[in-house]
C-alpha positions, -999 to 999 in steps of 0.1 A, spaced: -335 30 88 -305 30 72 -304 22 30 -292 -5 16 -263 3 -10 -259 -7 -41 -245 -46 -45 -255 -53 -11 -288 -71 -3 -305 -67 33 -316 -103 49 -319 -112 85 -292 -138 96 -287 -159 126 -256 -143 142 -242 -182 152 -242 -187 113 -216 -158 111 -180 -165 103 -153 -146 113 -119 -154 98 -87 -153 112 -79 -120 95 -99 -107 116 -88 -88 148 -88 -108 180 -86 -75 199 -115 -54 201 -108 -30 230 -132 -21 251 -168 -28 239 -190 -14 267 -197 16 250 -210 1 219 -224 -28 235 -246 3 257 -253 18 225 -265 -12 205 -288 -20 239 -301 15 235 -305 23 196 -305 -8 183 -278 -18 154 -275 16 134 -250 0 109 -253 -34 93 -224 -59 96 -215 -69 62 -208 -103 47 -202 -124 17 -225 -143 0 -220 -173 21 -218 -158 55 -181 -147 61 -176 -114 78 -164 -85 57 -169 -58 81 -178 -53 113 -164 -73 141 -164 -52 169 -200 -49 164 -207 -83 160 -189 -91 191 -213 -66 212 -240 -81 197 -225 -114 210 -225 -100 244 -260 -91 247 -272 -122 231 -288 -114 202 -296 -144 183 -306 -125 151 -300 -93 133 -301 -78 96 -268 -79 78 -261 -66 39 -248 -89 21 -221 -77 -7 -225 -95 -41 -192 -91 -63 -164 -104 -41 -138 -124 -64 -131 -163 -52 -100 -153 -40 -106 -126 -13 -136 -146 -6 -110 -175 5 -88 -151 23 -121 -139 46 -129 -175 50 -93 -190 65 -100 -205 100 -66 -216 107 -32 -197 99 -15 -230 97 -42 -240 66 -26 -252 33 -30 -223 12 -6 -208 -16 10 -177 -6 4 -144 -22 27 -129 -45 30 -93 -43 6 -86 -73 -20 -108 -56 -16 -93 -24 -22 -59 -41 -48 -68 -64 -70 -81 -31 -59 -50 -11 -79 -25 -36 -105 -49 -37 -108 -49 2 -101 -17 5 -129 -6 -12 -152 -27 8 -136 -15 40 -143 21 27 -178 22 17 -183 4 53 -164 35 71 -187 59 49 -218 45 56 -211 39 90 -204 78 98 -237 84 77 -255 64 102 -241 75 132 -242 115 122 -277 123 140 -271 104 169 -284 113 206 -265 137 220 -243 120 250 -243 89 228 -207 66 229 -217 61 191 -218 27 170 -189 6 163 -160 30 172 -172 56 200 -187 93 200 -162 109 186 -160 99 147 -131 113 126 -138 131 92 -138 103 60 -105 110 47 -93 99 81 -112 67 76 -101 67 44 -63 60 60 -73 36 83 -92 20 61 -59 17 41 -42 2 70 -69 -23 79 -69 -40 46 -36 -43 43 -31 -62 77 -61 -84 67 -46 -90 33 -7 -94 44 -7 -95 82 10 -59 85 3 -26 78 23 -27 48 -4 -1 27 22 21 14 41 -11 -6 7 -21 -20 -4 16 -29 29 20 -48 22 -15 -66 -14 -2 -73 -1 30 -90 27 11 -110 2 -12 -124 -25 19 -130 4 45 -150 10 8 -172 -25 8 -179 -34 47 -182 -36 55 -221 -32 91 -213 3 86 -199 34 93 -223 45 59 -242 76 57 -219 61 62 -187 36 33 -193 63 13 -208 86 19 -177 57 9 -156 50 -21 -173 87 -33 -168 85 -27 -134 52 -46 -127 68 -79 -138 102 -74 -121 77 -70 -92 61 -106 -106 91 -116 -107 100 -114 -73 119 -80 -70 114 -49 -48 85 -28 -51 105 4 -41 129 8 -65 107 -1 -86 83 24 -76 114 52 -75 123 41 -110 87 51 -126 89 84 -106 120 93 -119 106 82 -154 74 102 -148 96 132 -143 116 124 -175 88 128 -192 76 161 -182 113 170 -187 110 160 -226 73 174 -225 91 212 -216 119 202 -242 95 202 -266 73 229 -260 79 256 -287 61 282 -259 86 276 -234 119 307 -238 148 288 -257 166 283 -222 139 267 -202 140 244 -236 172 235 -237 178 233 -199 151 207 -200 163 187 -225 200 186 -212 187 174 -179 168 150 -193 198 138 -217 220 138 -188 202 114 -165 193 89 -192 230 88 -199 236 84 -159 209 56 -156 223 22 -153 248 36 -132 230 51 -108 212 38 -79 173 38 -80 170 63 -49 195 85 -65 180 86 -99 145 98 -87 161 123 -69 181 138 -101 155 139 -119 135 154 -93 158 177 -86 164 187 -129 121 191 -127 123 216 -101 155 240 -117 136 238 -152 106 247 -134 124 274 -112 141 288 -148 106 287 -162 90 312 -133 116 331 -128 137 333 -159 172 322 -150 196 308 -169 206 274 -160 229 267 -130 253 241 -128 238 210 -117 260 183 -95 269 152 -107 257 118 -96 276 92 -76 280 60 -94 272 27 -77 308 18 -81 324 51 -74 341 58 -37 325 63 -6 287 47 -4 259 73 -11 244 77 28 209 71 22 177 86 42 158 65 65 131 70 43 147 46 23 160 22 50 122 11 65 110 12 30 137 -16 18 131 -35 49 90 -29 47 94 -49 11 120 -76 26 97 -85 55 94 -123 58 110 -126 27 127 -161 36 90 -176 34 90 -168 -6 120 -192 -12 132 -233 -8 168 -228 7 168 -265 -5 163 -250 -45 182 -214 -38 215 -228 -22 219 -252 -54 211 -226 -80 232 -200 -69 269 -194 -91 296 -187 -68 296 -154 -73 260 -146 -64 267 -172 -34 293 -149 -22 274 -121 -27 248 -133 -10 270 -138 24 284 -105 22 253 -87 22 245 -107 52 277 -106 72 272 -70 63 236 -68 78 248 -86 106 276 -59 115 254 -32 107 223 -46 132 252 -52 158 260 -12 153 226 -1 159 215 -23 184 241 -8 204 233 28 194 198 17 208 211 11 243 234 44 244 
């Protein structure tokens, strides 16, 4: 007998009076093994749903209950979903007339689902721990990884629910940028920083500059929180606080990816000089954005600036943006993409070699 958890109620429902959304996925696998189970042990785990009968969790198992053609079971039903992931669970149809999220939206219903998807994942591995031995196990097979694994793919699975893709890592960054804004325990210029950041992200920018930006700020802060500390030898004092003097006089000419890794890189000598005693070393200088040769990049950075550029055409009216443009940013514009274009020839063919 499994317990009903807090915020959820336990009624019986007719399983044709179940709605499954599009978000949804159409592809189950194979369900022999947890439709042999269910015919066996009955329906260890609840399905979840919303007040008004759209699934939450739980498809694969209603679809095995499908099979065997059950007409009734006992679902929890979770109280406490906002109207607007209680809209996204209900859409029938992809092609419906709905606004599209902006990236804070899209965030703001990941946690929410995310959550939900969660406490699903725990409870389910709660109710399948003392199963027969030999048993295929409920809703996902015998062999059940440990929570924080379902933890992850719990990450993953709201985010394609939420934004079609498994874009978790954008919306985890956006999460913590909007948490450090809102954390009274952070230094005043972190959460400032942060704040920034959360409405260049309203606005429409990138969410991993953005997100490089506050970490560089984050370490700026610790910087100034050594520089400052009367404990620390005079050297470790002053090392920090050149570090930190030096990168703030760098910033606005410094690319975002470079910039957190300065100040990265200024964190770990003061804390090197502050375990081991040495003096400062010399510390390179940054490249400038308009300085020779490009700065190569890591890849790291590559899939992350075209994870927050995906389907990013769908966010604006060529009609309104071809208008609004001055010539320069026009130009602009078609030199980043005659530049993409030679660049996506260049590695296509790298592909093939």
């Amino acid at each position: 007998m499994s317990t009903v958890p807090a915020g959820h109620i336990e009624l019986e429902r007719a399983v044709d009076s179940i709605i499954v959304g599009r978000r949804h996925r159409g592809d189950y696998g194979d369900l022999a093994p947890l439709v042999e189970s269910i015919r066996r042990n009955g329906l260890l785990q609840p399905i979840t749903i919303t007040l008004d009968g759209h699934l939450i969790c739980g498809a694969r198992r209603l679809a095995a209950i499908r099979q065997l053609g059950i007409k009734t079971i006992n679902v929890w039903v979770r109280s406490g979903i906002s109207d607007r992931l209680g809209e996204l669970l209900a859409e029938q149809d992809e092609n419906l007339l709905h606004k599209p999220l902006t990236q804070l939206e899209a965030a703001a219903l990941y946690r929410e689902l995310k959550v939900l998807l969660a406490e699903n994942a725990a409870r389910r591995q709660e109710a399948t721990r003392f199963r027969p031995a030999g048993d295929d196990g409920e809703d996902g097979g015998g062999n059940l990884p440990p929570p924080q694994f379902e933890h992850g793919k719990s990450r993953s699975q709201a985010a394609i629910m939420v934004t079609g893709r498994d874009s978790h890592k954008t919306l985890e960054r956006i999460g913590r940028l909007e948490d450090l804004a809102a954390d009274p325990t952070q230094p005043a210029t972190v959460r400032q920083r942060a704040t920034e950041e959360v409405e260049r992200i309203r606005a429409g920018g990138s969410v991993h500059p953005s997100h490089l930006r506050v970490n560089a700020e984050v370490r700026l802060a610790e910087l100034d929180q050594l520089a400052a500390d009367l404990a620390q030898p005079a050297e470790v004092r002053e090392q920090a606080r050149a570090g930190a003097a030096q990168i703030r006089a760098e910033e606005q000419q410094t690319r975002a990816a470079e910039l957190e890794q300065l100040a990265k890189a200024a964190l770990a000598r003061v804390k090197a000089a502050k375990a081991t005693g040495k003096k400062k070393s010399q510390r390179p200088t940054l490249t400038a954005v308009n300085s020779g040769a490009p700065v190569p990049f890591p890849l790291s950075v590559f899939l992350a600036t075209w994870d927050d550029m995906t389907e990013w055409w769908t966010h604006y009216d060529p009609a309104e943006v071809g208008p609004a443009l001055t010539p320069e940013q026009w130009t602009r514009f078609e030199q980043t993409i005659a530049g993409t274009l030679a660049f996506t020839d260049t590695a296509r063919a790298a592909r093939q070699d």
